[in-house]
ZAMARGU-4260 file (C-alpha; in steps of 0.2 Angstrom, whole numbers, plus 5000, padded with zeros to 4 digits):
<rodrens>
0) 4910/4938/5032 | 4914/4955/5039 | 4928/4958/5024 | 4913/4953/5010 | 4902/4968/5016
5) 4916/4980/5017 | 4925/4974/5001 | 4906/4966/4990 | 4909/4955/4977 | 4910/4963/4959
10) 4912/4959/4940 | 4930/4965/4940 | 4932/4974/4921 | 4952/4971/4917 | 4961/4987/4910
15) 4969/4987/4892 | 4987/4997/4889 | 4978/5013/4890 | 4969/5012/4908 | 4951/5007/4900
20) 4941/4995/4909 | 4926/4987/4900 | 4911/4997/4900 | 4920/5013/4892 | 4928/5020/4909
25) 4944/5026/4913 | 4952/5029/4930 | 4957/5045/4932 | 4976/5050/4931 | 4978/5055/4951
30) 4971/5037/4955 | 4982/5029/4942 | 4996/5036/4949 | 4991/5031/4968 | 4990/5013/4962
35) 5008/5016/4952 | 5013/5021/4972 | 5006/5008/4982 | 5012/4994/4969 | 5030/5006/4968
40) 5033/5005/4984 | 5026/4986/4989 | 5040/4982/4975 | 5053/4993/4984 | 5051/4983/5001
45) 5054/4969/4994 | 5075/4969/4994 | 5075/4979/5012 | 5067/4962/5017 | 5084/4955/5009
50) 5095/4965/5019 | 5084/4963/5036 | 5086/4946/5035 | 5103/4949/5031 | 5110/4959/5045
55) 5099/4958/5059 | 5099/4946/5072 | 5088/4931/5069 | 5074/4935/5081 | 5073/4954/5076
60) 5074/4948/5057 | 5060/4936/5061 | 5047/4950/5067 | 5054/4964/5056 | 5056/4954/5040
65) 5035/4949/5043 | 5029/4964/5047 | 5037/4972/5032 | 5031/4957/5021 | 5013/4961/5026
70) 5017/4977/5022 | 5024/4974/5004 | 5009/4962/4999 | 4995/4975/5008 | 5003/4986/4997
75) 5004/4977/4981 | 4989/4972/4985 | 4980/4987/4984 | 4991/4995/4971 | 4988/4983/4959
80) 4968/4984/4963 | 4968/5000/4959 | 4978/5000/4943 | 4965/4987/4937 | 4948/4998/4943
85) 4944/4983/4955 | 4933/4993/4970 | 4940/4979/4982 | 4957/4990/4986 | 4948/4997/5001
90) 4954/4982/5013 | 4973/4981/5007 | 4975/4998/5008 | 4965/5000/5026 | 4978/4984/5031
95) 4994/4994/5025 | 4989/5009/5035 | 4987/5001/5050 | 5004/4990/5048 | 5014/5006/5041
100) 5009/5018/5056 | 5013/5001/5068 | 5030/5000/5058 | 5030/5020/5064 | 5028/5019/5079
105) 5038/5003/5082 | 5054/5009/5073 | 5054/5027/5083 | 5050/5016/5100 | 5066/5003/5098
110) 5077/5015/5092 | 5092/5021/5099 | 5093/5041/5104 | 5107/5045/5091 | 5108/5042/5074
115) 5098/5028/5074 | 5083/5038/5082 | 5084/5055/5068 | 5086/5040/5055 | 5068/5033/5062
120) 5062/5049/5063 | 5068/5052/5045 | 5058/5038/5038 | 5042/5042/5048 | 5040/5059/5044
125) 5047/5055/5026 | 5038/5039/5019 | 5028/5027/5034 | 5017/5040/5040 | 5013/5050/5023
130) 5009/5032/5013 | 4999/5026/5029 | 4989/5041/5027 | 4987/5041/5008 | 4982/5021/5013
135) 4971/5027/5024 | 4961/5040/5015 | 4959/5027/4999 | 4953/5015/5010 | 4939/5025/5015
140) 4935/5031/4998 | 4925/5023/4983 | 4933/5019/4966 | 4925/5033/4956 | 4929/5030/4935
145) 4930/5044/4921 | 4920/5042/4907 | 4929/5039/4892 | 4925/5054/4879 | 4916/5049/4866
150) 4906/5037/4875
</rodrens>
């Protein structure tokens, strides 16, 4: 109940080849290009879930390989939503923030000091933490459309 108030049902307008949406709208190139990240890197976890489950011992593949498939589908999710002008990306992406700054904070907890600890550090500062945040802020924002010229 509490996700339909945050998330209200809509008529969701489909996009054509060219980023319309019925109505005469257009999404405007920044939040085209957010929904090409969020779905980009949703589809780029999917074979570290391969290699997770591949190298790790099976009850660290266990937890890592589902908290890194929730993040994959949040992400998708809420790329995919935004791609196609739905409003309701604002609960995926507020879910991938939450998972991916978790995922942050796990990694950096567990990790070895060494090379294991710069490599967790690495992939904080460098991708969890600046995609949660870009989750984050499009989770608290309104999908806002252009109006096609001419229209």
């Amino acid at each position: 109940m509490a996700l339909i108030a945050f998330n209200p049902p809509v008529d969701q307008g489909r996009c054509t080849a060219n980023g319309a949406v019925r109505g005469g709208l257009l999404l405007s190139r920044a939040r085209r290009r957010q929904g090409r990240i969020l779905a980009g890197a949703g589809l780029a976890l999917l074979p570290w879930l391969g290699y997770l489950a591949g190298t790790l011992p099976p009850a660290e593949a266990t937890a890592w390989v589902t908290l890194d498939a929730l993040e994959a589908v949040a992400l998708l999710t809420a790329g995919l939503r935004i791609l196609r002008a739905d409003p309701r990306h604002r609960a995926p992406a507020g879910a991938a923030a939450v998972l991916l700054f978790a995922d942050a904070c796990i990694d950096l907890a567990t990790a070895a000091p060494g090379p294991e600890l710069a490599i967790a550090i690495a992939m904080a500062v460098a991708a969890e933490l600046p995609l949660a945040a870009v989750c984050a802020w499009l989770a608290t924002r309104r999908m806002r459309a252009v109006e096609r010229p001419g229209t």
